[in-house]
SERO-4910 file (N, C-alpha, C, O; in steps of 0.05 Angstrom, whole numbers):
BEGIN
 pado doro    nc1    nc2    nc3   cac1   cac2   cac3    cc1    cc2    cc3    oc1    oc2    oc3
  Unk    A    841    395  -2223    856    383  -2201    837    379  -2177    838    357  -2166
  Unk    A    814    405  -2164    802    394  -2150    784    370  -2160    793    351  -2147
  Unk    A    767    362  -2173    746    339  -2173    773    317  -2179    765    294  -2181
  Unk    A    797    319  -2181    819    296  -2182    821    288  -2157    821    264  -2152
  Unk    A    823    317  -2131    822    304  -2109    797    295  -2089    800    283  -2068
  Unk    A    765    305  -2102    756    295  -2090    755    264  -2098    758    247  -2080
  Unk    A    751    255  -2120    761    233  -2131    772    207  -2111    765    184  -2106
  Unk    A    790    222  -2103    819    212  -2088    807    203  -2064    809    179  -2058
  Unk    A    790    225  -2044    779    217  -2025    761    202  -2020    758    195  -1996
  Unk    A    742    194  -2039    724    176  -2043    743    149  -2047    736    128  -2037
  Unk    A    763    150  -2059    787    124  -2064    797    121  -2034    790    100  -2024
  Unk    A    808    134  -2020    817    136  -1990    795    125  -1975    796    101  -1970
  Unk    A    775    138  -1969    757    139  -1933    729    112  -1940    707    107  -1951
  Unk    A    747    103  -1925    722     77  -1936    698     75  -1916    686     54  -1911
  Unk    A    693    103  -1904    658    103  -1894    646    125  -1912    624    134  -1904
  Unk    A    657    138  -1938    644    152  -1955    638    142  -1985    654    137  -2003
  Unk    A    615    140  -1984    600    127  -2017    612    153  -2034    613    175  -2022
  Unk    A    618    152  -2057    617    166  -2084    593    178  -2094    573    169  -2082
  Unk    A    589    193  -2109    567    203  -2119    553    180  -2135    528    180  -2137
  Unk    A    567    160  -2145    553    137  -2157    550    116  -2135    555     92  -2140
  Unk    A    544    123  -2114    547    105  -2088    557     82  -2092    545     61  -2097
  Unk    A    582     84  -2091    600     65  -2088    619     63  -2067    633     83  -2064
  Unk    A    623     43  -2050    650     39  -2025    671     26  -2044    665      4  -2052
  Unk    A    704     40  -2055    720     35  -2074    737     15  -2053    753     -2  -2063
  Unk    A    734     18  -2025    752     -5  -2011    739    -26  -2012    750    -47  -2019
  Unk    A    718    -26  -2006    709    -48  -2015    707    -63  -2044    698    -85  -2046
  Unk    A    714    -51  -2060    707    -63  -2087    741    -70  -2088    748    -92  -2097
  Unk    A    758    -55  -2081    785    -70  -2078    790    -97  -2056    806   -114  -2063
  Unk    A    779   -101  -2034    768   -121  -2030    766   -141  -2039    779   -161  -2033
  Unk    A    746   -138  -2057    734   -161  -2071    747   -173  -2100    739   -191  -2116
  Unk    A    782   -145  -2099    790   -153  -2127    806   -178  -2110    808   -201  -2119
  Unk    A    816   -170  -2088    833   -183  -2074    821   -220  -2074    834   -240  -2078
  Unk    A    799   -218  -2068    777   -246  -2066    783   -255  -2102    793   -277  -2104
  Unk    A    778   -242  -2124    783   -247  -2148    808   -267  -2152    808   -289  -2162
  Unk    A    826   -253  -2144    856   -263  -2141    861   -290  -2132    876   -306  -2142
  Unk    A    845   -294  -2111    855   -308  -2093    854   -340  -2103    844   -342  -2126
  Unk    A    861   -362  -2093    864   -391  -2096    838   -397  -2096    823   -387  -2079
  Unk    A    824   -416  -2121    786   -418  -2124    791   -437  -2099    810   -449  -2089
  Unk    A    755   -432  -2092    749   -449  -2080    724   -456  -2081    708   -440  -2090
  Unk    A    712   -486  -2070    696   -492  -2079    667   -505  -2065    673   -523  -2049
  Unk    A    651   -502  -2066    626   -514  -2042    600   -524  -2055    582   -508  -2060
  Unk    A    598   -552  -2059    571   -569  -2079    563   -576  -2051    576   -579  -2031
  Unk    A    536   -576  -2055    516   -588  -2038    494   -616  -2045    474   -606  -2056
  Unk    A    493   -627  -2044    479   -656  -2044    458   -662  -2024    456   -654  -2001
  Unk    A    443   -678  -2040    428   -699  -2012    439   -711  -2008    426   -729  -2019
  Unk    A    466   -725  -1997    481   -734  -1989    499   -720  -1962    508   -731  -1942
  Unk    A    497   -695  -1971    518   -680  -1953    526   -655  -1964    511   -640  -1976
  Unk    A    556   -649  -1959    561   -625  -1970    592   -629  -1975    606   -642  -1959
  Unk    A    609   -612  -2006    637   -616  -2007    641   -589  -2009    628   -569  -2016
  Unk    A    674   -594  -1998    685   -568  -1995    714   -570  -2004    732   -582  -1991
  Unk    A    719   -557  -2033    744   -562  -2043    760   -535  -2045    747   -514  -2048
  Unk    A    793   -533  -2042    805   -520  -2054    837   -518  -2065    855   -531  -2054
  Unk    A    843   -500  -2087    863   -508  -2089    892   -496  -2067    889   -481  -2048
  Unk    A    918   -506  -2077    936   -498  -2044    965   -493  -2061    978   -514  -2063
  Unk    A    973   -480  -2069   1009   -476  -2080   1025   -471  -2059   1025   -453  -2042
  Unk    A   1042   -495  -2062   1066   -493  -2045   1087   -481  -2051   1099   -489  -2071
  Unk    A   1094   -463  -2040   1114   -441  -2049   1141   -447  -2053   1158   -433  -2064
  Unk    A   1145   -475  -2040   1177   -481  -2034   1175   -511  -2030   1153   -523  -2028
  Unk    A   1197   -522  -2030   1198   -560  -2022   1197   -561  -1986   1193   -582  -1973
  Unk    A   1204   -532  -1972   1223   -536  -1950   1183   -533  -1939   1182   -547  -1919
  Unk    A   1157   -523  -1943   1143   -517  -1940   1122   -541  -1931   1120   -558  -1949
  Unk    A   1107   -546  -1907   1106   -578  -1892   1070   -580  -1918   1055   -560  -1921
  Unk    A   1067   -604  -1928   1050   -599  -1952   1030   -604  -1939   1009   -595  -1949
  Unk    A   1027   -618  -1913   1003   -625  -1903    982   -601  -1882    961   -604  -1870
  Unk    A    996   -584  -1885    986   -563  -1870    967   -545  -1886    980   -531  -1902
  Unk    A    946   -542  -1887    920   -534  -1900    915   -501  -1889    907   -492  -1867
  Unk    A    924   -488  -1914    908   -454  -1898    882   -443  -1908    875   -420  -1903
  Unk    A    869   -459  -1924    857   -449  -1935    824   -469  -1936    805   -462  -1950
  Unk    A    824   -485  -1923    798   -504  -1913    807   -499  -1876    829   -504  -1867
  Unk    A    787   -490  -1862    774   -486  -1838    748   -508  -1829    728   -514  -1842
  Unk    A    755   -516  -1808    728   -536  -1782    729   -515  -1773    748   -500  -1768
  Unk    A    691   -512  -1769    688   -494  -1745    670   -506  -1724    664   -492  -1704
  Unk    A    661   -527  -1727    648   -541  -1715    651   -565  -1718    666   -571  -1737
  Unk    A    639   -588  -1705    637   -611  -1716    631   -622  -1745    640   -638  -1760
  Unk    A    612   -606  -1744    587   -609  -1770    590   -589  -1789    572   -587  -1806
  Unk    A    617   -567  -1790    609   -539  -1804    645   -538  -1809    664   -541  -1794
  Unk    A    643   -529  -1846    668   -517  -1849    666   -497  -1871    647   -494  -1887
  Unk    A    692   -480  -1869    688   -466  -1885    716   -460  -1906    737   -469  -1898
  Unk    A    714   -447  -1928    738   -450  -1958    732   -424  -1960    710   -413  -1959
  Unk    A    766   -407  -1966    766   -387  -1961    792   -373  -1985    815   -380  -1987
  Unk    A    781   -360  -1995    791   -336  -2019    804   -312  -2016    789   -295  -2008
  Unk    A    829   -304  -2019    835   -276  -2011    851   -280  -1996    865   -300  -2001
  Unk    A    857   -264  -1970    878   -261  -1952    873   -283  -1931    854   -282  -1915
  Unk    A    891   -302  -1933    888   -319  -1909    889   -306  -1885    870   -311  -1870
  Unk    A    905   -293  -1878    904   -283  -1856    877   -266  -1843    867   -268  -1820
  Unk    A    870   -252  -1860    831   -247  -1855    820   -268  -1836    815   -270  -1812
  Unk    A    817   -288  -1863    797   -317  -1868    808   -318  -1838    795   -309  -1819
  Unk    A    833   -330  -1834    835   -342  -1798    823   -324  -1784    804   -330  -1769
  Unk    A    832   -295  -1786    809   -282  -1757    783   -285  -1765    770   -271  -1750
  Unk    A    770   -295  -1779    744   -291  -1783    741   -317  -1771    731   -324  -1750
  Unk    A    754   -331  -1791    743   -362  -1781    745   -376  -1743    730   -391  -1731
  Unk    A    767   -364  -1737    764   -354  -1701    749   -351  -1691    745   -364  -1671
  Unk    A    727   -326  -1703    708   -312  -1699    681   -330  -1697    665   -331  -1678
  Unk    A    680   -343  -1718    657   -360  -1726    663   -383  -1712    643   -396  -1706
  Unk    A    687   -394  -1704    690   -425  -1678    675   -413  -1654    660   -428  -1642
  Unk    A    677   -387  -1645    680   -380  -1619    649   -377  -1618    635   -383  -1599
  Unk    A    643   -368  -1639    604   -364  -1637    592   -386  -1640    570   -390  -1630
  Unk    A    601   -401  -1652    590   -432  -1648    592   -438  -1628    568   -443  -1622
  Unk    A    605   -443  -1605    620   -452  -1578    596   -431  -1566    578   -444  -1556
  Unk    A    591   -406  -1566    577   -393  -1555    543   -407  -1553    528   -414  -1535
  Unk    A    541   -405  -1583    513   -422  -1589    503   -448  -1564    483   -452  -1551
  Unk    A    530   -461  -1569    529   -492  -1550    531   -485  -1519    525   -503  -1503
  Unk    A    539   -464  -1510    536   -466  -1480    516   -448  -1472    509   -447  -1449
  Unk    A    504   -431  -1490    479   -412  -1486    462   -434  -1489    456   -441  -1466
  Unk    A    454   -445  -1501    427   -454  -1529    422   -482  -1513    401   -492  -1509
  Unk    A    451   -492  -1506    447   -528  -1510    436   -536  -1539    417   -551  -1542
  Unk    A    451   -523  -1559    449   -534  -1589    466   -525  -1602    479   -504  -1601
  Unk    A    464   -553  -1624    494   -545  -1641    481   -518  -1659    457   -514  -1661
  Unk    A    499   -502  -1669    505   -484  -1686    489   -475  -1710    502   -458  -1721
  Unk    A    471   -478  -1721    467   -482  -1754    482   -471  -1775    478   -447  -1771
  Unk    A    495   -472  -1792    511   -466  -1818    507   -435  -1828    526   -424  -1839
  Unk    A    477   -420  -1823    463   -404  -1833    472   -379  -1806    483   -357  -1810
  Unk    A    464   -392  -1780    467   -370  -1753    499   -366  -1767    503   -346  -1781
  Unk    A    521   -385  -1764    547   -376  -1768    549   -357  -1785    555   -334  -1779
  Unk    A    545   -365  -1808    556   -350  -1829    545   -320  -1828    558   -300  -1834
  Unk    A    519   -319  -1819    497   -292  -1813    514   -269  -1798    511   -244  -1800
  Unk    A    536   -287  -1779    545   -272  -1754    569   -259  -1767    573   -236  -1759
  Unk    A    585   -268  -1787    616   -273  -1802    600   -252  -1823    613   -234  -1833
  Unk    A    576   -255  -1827    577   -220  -1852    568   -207  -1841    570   -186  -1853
  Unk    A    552   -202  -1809    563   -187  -1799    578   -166  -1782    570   -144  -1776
  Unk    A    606   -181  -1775    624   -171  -1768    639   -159  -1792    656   -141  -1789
  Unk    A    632   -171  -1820    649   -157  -1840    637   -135  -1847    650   -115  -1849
  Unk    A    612   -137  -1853    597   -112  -1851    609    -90  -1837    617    -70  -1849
  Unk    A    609    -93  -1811    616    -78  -1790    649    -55  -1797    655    -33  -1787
  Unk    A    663    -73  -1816    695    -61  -1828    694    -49  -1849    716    -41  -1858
  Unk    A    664    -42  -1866    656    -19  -1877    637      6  -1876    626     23  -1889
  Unk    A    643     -5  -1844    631     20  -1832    639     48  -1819    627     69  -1820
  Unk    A    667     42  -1805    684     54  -1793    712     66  -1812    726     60  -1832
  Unk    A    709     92  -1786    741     94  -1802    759     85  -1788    750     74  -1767
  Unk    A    787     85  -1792    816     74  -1785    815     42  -1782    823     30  -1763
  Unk    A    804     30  -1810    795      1  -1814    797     -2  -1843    798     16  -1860
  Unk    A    800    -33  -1848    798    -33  -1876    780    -54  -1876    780    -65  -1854
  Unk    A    758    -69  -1900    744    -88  -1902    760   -103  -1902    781    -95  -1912
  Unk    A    761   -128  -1892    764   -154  -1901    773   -172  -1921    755   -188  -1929
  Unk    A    803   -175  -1936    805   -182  -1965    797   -210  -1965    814   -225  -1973
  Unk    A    776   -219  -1958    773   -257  -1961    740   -253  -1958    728   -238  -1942
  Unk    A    730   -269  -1976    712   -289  -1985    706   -318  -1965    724   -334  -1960
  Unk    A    686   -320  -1958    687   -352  -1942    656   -358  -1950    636   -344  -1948
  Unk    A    662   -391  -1962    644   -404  -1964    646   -422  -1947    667   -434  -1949
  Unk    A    626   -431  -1924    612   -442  -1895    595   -461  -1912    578   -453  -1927
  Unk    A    601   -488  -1908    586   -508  -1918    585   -528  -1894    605   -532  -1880
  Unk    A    560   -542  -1889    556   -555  -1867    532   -577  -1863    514   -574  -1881
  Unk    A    527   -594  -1848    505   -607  -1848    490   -599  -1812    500   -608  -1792
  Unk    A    470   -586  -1812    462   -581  -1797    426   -584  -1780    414   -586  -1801
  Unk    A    408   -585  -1761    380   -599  -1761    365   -592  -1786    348   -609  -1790
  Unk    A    366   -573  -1805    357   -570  -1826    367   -577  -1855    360   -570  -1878
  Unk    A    389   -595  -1843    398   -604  -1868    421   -603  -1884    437   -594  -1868
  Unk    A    435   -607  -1907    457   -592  -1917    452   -564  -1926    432   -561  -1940
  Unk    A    466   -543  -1921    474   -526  -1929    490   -505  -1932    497   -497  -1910
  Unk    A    501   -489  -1954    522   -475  -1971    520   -450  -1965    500   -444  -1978
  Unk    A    529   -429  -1952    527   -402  -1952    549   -383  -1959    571   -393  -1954
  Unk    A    550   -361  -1969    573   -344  -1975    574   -322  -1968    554   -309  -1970
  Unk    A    595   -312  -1958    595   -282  -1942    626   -272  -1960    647   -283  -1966
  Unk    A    616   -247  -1963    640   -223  -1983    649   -204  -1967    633   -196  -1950
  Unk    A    671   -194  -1967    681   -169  -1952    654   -139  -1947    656   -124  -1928
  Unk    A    632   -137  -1966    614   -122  -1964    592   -131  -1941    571   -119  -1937
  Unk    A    601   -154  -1928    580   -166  -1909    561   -181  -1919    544   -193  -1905
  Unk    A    563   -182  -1943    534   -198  -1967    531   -224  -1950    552   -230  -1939
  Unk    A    509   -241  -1944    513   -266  -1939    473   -267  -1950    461   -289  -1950
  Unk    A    501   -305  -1981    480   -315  -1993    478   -347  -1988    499   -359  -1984
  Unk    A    455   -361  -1987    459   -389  -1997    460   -394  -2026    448   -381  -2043
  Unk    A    474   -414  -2031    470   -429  -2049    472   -461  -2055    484   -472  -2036
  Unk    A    466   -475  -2068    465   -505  -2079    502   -518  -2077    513   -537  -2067
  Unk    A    511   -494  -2094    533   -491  -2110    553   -466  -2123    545   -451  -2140
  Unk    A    576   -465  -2113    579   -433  -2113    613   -440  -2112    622   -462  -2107
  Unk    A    626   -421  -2115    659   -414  -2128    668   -386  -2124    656   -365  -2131
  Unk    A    699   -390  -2108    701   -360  -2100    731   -364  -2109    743   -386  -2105
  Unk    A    746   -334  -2127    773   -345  -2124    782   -332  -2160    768   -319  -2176
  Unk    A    809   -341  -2163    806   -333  -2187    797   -349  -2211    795   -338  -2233
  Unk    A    792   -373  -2206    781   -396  -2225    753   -395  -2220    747   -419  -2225
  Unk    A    728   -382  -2212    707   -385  -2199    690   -380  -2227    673   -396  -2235
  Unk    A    696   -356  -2240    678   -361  -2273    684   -386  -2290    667   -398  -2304
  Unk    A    703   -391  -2286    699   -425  -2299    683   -439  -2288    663   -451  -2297
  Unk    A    694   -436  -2263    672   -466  -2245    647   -460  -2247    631   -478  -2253
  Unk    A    641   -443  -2244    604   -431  -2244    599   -443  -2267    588   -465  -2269
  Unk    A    609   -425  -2290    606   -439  -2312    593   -467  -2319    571   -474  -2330
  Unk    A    615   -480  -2309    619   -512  -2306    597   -520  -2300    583   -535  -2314
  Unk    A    592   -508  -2270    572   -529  -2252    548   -521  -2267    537   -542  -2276
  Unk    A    533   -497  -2276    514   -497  -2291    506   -514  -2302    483   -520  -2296
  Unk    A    518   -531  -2320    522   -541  -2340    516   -563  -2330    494   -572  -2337
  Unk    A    533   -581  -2309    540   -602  -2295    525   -611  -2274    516   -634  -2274
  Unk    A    522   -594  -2254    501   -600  -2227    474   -605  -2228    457   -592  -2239
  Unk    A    471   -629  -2213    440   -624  -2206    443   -633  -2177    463   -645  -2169
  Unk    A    428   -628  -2165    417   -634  -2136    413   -650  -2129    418   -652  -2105
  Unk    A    404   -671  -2141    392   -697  -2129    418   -718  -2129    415   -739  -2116
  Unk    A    444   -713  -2143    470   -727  -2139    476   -738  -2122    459   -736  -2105
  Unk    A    497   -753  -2115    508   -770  -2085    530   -754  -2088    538   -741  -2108
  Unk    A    540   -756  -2059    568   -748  -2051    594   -759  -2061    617   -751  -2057
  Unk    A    582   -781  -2075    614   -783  -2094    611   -767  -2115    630   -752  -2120
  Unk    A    592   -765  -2129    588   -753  -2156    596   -733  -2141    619   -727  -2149
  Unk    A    588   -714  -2119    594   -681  -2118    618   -687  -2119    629   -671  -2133
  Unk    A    639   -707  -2108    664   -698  -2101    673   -711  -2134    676   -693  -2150
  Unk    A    677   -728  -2140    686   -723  -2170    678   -687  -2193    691   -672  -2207
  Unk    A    654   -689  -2186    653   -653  -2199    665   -629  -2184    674   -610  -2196
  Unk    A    664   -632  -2159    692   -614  -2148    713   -615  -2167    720   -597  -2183
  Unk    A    723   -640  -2162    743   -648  -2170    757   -644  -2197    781   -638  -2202
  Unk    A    729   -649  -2216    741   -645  -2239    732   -606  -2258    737   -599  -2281
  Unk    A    717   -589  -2232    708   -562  -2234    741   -553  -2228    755   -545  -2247
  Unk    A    749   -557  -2206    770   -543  -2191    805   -551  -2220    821   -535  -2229
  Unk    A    802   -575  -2224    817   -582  -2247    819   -559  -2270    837   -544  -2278
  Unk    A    792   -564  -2277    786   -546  -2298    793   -516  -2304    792   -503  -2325
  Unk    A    799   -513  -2285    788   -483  -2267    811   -467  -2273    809   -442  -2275
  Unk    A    838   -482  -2276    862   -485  -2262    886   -475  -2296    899   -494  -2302
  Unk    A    891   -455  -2311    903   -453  -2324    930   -468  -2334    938   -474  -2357
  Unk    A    938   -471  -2315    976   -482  -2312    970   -498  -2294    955   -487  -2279
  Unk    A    977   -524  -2286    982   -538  -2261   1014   -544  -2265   1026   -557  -2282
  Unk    A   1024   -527  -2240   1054   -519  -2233   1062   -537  -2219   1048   -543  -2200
  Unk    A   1089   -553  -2223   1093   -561  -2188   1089   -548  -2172   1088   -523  -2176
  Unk    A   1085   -559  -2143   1075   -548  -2122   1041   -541  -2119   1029   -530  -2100
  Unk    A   1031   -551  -2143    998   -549  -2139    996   -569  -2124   1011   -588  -2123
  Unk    A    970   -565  -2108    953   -587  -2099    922   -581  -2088    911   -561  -2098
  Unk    A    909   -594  -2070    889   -590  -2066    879   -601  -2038    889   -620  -2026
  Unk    A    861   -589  -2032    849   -598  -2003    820   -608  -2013    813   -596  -2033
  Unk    A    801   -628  -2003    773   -629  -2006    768   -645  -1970    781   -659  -1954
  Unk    A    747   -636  -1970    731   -637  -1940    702   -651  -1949    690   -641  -1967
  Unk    A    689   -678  -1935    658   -670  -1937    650   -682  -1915    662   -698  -1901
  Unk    A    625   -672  -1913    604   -672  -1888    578   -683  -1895    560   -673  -1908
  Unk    A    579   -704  -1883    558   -734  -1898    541   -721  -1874    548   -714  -1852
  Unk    A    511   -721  -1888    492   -729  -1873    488   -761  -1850    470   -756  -1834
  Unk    A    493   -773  -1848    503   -797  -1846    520   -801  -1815    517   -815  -1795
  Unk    A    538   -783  -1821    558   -773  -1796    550   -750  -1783    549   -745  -1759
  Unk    A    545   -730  -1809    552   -702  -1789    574   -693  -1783    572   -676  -1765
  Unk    A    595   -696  -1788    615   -701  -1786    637   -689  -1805    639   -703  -1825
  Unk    A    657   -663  -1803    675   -655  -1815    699   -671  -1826    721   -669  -1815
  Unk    A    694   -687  -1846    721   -705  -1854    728   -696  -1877    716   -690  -1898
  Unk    A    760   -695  -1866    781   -686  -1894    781   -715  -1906    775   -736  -1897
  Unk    A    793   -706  -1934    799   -744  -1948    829   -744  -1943    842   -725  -1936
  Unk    A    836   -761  -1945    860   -768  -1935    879   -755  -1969    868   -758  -1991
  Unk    A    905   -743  -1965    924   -734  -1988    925   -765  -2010    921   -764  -2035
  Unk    A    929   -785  -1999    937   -800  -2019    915   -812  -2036    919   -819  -2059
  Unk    A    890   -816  -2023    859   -819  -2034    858   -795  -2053    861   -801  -2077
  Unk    A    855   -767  -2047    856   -751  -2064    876   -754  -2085    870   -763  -2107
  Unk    A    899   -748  -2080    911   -755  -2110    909   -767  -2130    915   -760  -2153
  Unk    A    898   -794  -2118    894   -814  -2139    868   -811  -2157    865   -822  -2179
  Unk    A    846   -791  -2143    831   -774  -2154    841   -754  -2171    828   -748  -2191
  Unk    A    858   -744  -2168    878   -724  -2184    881   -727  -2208    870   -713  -2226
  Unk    A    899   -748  -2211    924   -745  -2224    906   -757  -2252    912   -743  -2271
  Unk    A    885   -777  -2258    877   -779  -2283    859   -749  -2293    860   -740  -2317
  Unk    A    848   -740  -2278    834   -708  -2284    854   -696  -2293    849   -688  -2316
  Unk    A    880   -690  -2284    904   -680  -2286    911   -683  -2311    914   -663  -2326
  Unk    A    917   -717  -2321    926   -727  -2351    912   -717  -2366    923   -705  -2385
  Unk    A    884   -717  -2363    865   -710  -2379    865   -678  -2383    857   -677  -2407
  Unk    A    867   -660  -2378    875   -637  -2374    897   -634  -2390    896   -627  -2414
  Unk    A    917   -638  -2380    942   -644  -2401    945   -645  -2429    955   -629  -2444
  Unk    A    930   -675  -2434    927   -682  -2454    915   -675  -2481    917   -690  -2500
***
């Protein structure tokens, strides 16, 4: 019974490692990120896309309202896994330090300072007690003076780049996928058709009430643009048949 309850307290106090140094809130955390709606972030010389999927819980539910793709800048967004409600205070967090950047600096933001700052503050919620980590995942994709790029931050404060990367519960498919699929040197349509047809894929059951958000950020502009719902669909719905079928 005792080593049951020290056990226990290593499961409880999430500023104490285990004998196998492990933080167990945090690794619940990250089941939570597992769970969550995939999401998705290809990078190009072109630019950068940012897809994810969105279940509408009800008809009475307004469809155009996006919780789960974030602007945090002009030039910078980010797709987010796990507890929406996290993802918004974080993503708050990461508008407000950008805004900081621009009236300190007189310069925009880079993709890399953001996201650097967002792991961490998450960092920081497996440090303390009377706190819990963070249940959300955010991938920060952006075009910024150095260029396009993809970064990822985890409730453990981790922050990685990548090319191409997937958070969510469809994310071992898509990895999968893009292995297979991506290369670098692509255009921004090609990324957004392989979003497109990764996130499809990805997707076990497509239920009523599925749908999807995609965002990209053209070198070109700089510029955070959603695609418009009815453009996307029509992107959809043959991936969809095909899936189906």
């Amino acid at each position: 019974m005792a080593a049951l309850g020290i056990a226990g307290a290593y499961d409880r106090a999430i500023t104490v490692f285990s004998p196998q140094g492990r933080l167990y809130q945090v690794e619940y955390a990250l089941e939570t990120v597992r769970s969550g709606s995939t999401a998705i972030a290809i990078l190009c010389v072109e630019g950068v896309v940012l897809t994810v999927e969105e279940r509408m819980h009800t008809k009475l539910q307004n469809p155009n309202f996006s919780w789960k793709l974030f602007q945090i800048d002009e030039h910078i967004g980010a797709a987010a896994a796990g507890l929406n409600s996290d993802a918004r205070v974080l993503v708050d967090n990461a508008r407000v330090y950008a805004q900081v950047i621009r009236l300190s600096y007189d310069e925009e933001p880079t993709v890399e300072a953001v996201a650097k700052r967002i792991g961490d503050i998450m960092q920081l919620y497996t440090q303390h007690a009377g706190v819990r980590p963070f249940g959300t995942a955010l991938l920060f994709g952006g075009v910024d003076k150095t260029g396009p790029r993809i970064f990822y931050t985890e409730p453990s404060g981790l922050v990685l780049e990548y090319d191409a990367w997937a958070i969510g519960r469809g994310a071992d498919k898509v990895k999968e996928f893009l292995e297979k699929n991506y290369q670098k040197n692509i255009s921004l349509e090609e990324s957004i058709q392989l979003a497109l047809k990764a996130l499809v894929n990805s997707v076990d059951k497509i239920e009523e009430g599925w749908t999807a958000r995609l965002v990209t950020i053209p070198v070109k502009t700089r510029k955070y643009t959603p695609m418009p719902s009815e453009e996307l669909q029509a992107r959809l719905e043959p991936l969809i048949r095909d899936k189906k079928s």
